[in-house]
C-alpha positions, 0 to 999 in steps of 0.5 A: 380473698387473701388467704387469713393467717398471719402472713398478711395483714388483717383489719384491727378487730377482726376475727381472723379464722371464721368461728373465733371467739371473743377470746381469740380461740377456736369455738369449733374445737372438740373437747378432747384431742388424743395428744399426737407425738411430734416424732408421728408428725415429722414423719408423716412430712418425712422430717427427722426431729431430735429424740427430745423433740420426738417426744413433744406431743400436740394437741391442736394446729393454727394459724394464726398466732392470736387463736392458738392454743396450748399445745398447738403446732403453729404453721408460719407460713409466708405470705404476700406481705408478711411472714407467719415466723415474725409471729411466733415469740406470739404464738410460742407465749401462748402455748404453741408447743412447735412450729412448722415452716418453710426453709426461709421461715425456720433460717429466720427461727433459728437465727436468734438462737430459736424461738424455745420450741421444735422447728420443723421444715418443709418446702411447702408448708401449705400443702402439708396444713390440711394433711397434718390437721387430719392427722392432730384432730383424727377429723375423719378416721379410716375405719370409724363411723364419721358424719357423712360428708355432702360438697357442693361446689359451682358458682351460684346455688352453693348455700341454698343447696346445702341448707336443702340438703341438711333440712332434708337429712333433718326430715329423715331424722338425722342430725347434721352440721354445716359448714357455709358462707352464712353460718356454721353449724356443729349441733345447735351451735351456730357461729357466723363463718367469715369465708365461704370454707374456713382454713384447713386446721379449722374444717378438720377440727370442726369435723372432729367435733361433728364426730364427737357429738354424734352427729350423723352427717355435714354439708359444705360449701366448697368454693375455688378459693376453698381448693386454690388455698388448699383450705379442703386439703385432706378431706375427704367428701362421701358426696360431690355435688356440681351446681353450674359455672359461670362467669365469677372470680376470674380476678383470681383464675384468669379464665373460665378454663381455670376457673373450671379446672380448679372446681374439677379438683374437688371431683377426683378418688383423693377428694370424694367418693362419689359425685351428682352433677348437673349437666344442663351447660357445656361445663358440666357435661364436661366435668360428668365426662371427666370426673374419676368418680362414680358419677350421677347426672342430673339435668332439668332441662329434659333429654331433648338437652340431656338424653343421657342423663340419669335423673332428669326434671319431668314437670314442674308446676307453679306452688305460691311462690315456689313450684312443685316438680318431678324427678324421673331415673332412667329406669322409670322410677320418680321422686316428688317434691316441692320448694318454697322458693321461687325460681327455676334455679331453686328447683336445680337446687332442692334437685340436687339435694335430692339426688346428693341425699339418696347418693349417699344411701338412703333408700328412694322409698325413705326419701319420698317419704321424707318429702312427701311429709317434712316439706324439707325445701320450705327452709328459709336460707338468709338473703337467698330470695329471702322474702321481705314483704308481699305487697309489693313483693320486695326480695333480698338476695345473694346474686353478684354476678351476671348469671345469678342476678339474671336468674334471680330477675326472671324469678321475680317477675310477676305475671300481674298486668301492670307490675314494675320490677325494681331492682338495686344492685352494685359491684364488689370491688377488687373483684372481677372488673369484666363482669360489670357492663355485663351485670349493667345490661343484664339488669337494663334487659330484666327490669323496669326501674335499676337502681345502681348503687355501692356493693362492696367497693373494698378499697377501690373508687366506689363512684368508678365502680358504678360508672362500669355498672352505669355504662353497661346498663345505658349502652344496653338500653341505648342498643336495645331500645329498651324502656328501663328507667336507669338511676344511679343512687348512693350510699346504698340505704339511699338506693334502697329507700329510692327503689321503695319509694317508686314502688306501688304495691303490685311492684317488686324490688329486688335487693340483689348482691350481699344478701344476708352481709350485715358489713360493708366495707368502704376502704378498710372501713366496716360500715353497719348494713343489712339490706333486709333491715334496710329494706324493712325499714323503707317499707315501714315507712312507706306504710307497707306491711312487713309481715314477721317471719320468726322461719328467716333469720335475719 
């Protein structure tokens, strides 16, 4: 995912910093900022300004030349294709009182006799966007009471995760926000979020304004692209949490290697102060072993796996959909829970919460008690195993990549004689290509009837897309001998109709791959779809019950 500012080019229409308003300003900034001398920015970037400059004062930073603000600084920053300086005439209209550049960018400024405002220079104007933020919205103050900030990073379970995290804060009585891929939360403002971690300047004014309305704590998801684009630059997390690794986003990493090196940033004295690590694969052993900060391991894989591990997963039982299970710490002591959600994964998820909200403080016997009477992991979290409809089961999820579609299919099998899975899935253009045939034969391997139809094609060839996906699924089953049927089906609401169709009710479809996305985007087009509309209008029509569910949002 490109970087969203001014140095590339974006759709006409779209917001270009996740929680933009209609107007084209910041919905997330606080109320009021304490102006910032211009002269105390340059020399926290150890530039000299003119006294007249020095005494410039700033009360905001963007981006983005359509969201800022009076008395914003405007970062021009270069880009693949475009230069953020070619906007600033823009930015400087509507309010921008400075402008901080590259060398090229500031020549280009002052070449036409400047833009009317102060130009300050740097050599890498990107790794000063997070630090000055932190600085103008005064987002996390040393010595004052600041929410208290939980990050969770890996490649599946990110969202879940913090959703458990803040109901559980919510059970202990505390009021927290979020910062995620499907909302963000600041009190009980909710604006939808456009990248899994916003930019810089917005994380920290979001902080800022979590601090002024009191509120006691934040979740964040924090994905590689969030540490590669330095869009968590100068924060700081009170707790770090580590779901698993797996195969994804090696279309920006190149391998697994660096894919896991940049996760590993975010688990250093300059990033958090403490960590809880799930160490049940090779990459979090590695990363509990390596990690500068204190460090609590978690495995639900039992000590024959883990021997080591401080907190380990004892029992699990099955609960309706979801389980109940038992934490035990290496000296002895348990905690309890339960979670409504089905899947192993999803009590690596509400364990993880777990041991994140006592790392951050709170008492054991405060926490079983939070458990024991909230129900805190019953949250629906929006298209993560969101349950449509019962009969047949019919499941709307996030998993669009091989581990995260294999786990959620082992989730969904039911123990009924005589039960089919059917699952629909595609492939995201412009993304890792290597995962496809893997995803093709994942599903072959999991389920009796794959539907394999459009994800996001982006600007690639969505029929070449699913002829990877297809050849992967056939080779596996051909391989194999498995007894899947294969179809391949488009446009997806078709796909989705299909899978419906060849239900009965002891059946379950699985909608994998975009989960609560309502857009799908077909060469620079943004086309309406919501697989969760789609799939309850399907079943409607079909005449299966589609119970309301006020919990899930849709």
């Amino acid at each position: 995912m490109p970087e969203q500012n001014d140095a590339v080019q974006i759709p006409p229409g779209t917001h270009t910093t996740a929680g933009s308003t209609a107007a084209g300003h910041s919905g997330f900034r606080p109320a009021r900022v304490v102006p910032v001398p211009l002269r105390e920015i340059a020399a926290s970037l150890g530039v000299e300004v003119s006294e007249a400059d020095a005494a410039v004062t700033v009360t905001g930073v963007s981006l983005n030349s359509r969201a800022v603000e009076h008395g914003d600084l405007y970062l021009a920053l270069p880009g693949a294709s475009r230069h953020g300086a070619e906007f600033a005439a823009q930015a400087v209209t509507a309010g921008a009182v400075a402008i901080l550049s590259d060398h090229d960018g500031a020549k280009r400024l002052l070449a036409d006799g400047g833009p009317g405002v102060p130009v300050l220079s740097v050599r890498e104007p990107r790794t000063a966007v997070g630090p000055v933020s932190a600085l103008v919205y005064r987002s996390q103050p040393a010595g004052e009471d600041s929410p208290t900030l939980f990050g969770v990073t890996g490649t599946n379970g990110k969202t879940t995760t913090t959703y458990f995290i803040n109901s559980l804060l919510r059970a202990l009585g505390k009021t927290p926000g979020l910062i995620g891929t499907i909302e963000i939360l600041a009190g009980a403002e909710a604006i939808p979020s456009l990248l899994t971690t916003p930019e810089s300047p917005d994380v920290h004014a979001l902080l800022a304004l979590m601090r002024e309305r009191g509120l006691d704590a934040a979740s964040m998801e924090v994905s590689s692209h969030a540490v590669s684009y330095r869009r968590v630059d100068g924060v700081m997390f009170d707790v770090a949490g580590f779901t698993n690794l797996t195969q994804d986003h090696l279309d920006l990493h190149g391998s697994m290697e660096e894919y896991f090196r940049t996760k590993a940033e975010l688990f250093t004295p300059a990033r958090c102060r403490r960590a809880v690590v799930i160490v049940d694969d090779e990459w979090g052993r590695t990363l509990a072993a390596e990690a500068t900060v204190p460090v609590t391991t978690l495995s639900l894989q039992g000590k024959r796996e883990a021997p080591d591990a401080d907190w380990t997963l004892v029992s699990s039982t099955p609960r309706g959909l979801g389980n109940g299970f038992v934490l035990r710490h290496r000296d002895g002591g348990e905690l309890r829970a339960r979670t409504a959600l089905p899947g192993d994964f999803n009590i690596a998820n509400a364990a993880l919460a777990t041991i994140m909200v006592l790392a951050s403080g709170v008492g054991r016997d405060a926490l079983q008690a939070a458990l024991d009477e909230q129900d805190p992991f019953a949250v629906a979290v929006p298209g993560r195993m969101q349950l449509v409809s019962e009969a047949p089961a019919s499941v709307v999820d996030f998993a669009h990549n091989p581990d995260a579609l294999a786990r959620a299919l082992e989730a969904v099998r039911s123990r009924e004689e005589g039960s089919r899975v059917i699952v629909v899935f595609g492939a995201t253009g412009q993304r890792d290509q290597g995962k496809r045939p893997t995803m093709g034969a994942i599903a072959a391997r999991l389920s009796d009837v794959v539907i394999i139809s459009d994800d996001d094609p982006h600007d690639e060839d969505a029929a070449a897309i699913r002829a990877e996906v297809l050849a992967g699924a056939v080779a596996a089953r051909d391989a194999e001998q498995l007894r899947c049927e294969i179809v391949e089906s488009f446009p997806r609401d078709v796909a989705i109709r299909k899978a419906v169709e060849l239900a009965t009710e002891k059946d379950t479809i699985l909608v994998a791959g975009r989960g609560h996305e309502i857009w799908q985007e077909v060469k620079g087009v943004n086309l309406a779809l919501d697989d969760r509309e789609e799939l309850k209008a399907a079943l409607t029509a079909r005449g299966f019950r589609v119970p309301a569910d006020e919990r899930i949002e849709s």
